[in-house]
C-alpha positions as CSV (number, residue, x, y, z in Angstrom):
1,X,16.4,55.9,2.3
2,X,14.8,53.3,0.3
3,X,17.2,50.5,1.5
4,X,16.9,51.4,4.5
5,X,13.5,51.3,4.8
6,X,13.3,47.7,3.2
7,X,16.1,46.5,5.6
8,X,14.3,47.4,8.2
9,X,10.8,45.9,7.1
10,X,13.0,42.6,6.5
11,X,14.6,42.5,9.9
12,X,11.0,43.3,11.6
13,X,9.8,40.3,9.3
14,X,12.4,37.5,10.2
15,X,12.5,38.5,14.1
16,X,8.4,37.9,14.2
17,X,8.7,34.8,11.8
18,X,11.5,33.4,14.9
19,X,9.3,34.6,17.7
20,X,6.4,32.8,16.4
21,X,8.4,29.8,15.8
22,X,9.9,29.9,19.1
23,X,6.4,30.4,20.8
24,X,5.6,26.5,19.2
25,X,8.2,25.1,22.1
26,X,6.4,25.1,25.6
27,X,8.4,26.8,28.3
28,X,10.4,24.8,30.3
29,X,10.4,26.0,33.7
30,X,6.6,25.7,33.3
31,X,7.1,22.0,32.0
32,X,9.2,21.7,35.4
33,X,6.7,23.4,37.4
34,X,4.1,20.8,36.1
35,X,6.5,18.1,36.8
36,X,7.2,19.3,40.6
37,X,3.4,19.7,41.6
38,X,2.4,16.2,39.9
39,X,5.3,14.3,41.3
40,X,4.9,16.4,45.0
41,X,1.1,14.8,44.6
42,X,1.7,11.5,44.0
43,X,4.5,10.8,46.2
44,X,3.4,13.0,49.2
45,X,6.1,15.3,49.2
46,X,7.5,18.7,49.3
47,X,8.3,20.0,46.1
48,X,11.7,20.6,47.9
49,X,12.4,16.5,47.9
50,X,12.2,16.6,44.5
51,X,15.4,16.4,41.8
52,X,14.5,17.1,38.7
53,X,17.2,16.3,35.3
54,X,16.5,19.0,32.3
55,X,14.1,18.2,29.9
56,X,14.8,16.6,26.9
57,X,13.1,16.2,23.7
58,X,11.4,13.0,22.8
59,X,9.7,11.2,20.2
60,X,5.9,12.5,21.5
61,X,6.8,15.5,23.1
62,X,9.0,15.8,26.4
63,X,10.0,14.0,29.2
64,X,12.0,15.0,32.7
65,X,13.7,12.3,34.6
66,X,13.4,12.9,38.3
67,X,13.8,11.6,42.0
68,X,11.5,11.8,45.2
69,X,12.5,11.4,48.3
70,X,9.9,9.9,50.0
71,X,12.3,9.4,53.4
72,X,11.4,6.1,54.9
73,X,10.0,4.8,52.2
74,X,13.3,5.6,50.0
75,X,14.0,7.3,46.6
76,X,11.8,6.9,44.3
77,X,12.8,7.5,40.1
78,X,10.1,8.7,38.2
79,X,9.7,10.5,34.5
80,X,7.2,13.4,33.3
81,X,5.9,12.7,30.1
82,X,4.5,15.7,28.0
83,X,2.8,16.2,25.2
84,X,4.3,18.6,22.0
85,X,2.1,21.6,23.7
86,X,3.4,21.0,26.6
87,X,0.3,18.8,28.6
88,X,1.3,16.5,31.0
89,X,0.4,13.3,29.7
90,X,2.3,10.8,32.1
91,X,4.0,10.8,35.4
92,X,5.9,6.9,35.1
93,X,7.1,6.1,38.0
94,X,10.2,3.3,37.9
95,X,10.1,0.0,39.9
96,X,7.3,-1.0,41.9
């Protein structure tokens, strides 16, 4: 009964140790969401014109490669840049 009981205290311990490690990561369909509404902004676009790549890890944070397009004015490449807690700190848009 003992062993038991210390199993199970374990197993509670390590799955709150990885949840709480986990919750340090932002999550990224709200890292895409961001992305979406700030390129949808500054392009003048539906968020439906908008391609978005996965996120990827970078040296600061995050970053999402995507494409607008804008229609007559073309395609236009673009990255989200995030912070580690998951802040957008960039929208770079490529080219002109």
């Amino acid at each position: 009964m003992r062993k038991s009981t210390l199993l199970l205290a374990t197993s509670l311990g390590l799955v709150l140790a990885s949840h709480a490690f986990a919750s340090d990561r932002p999550d990224p369909g709200k890292l895409t969401t961001r992305c979406l509404d700030a390129a949808a902004k500054k392009f003048d676009v539906k968020n439906d014109y908008i391609q978005l790549k996965p996120v990827e890890s970078a040296d600061a944070g995050y970053s999402i490669a995507g494409v607008a397009d804008a229609g007559m004015d073309g395609k236009k490449n673009f990255t989200c840049q995030f912070k580690k807690n998951g802040k957008l700190a960039n929208l770079v848009p490529e080219g002109k």
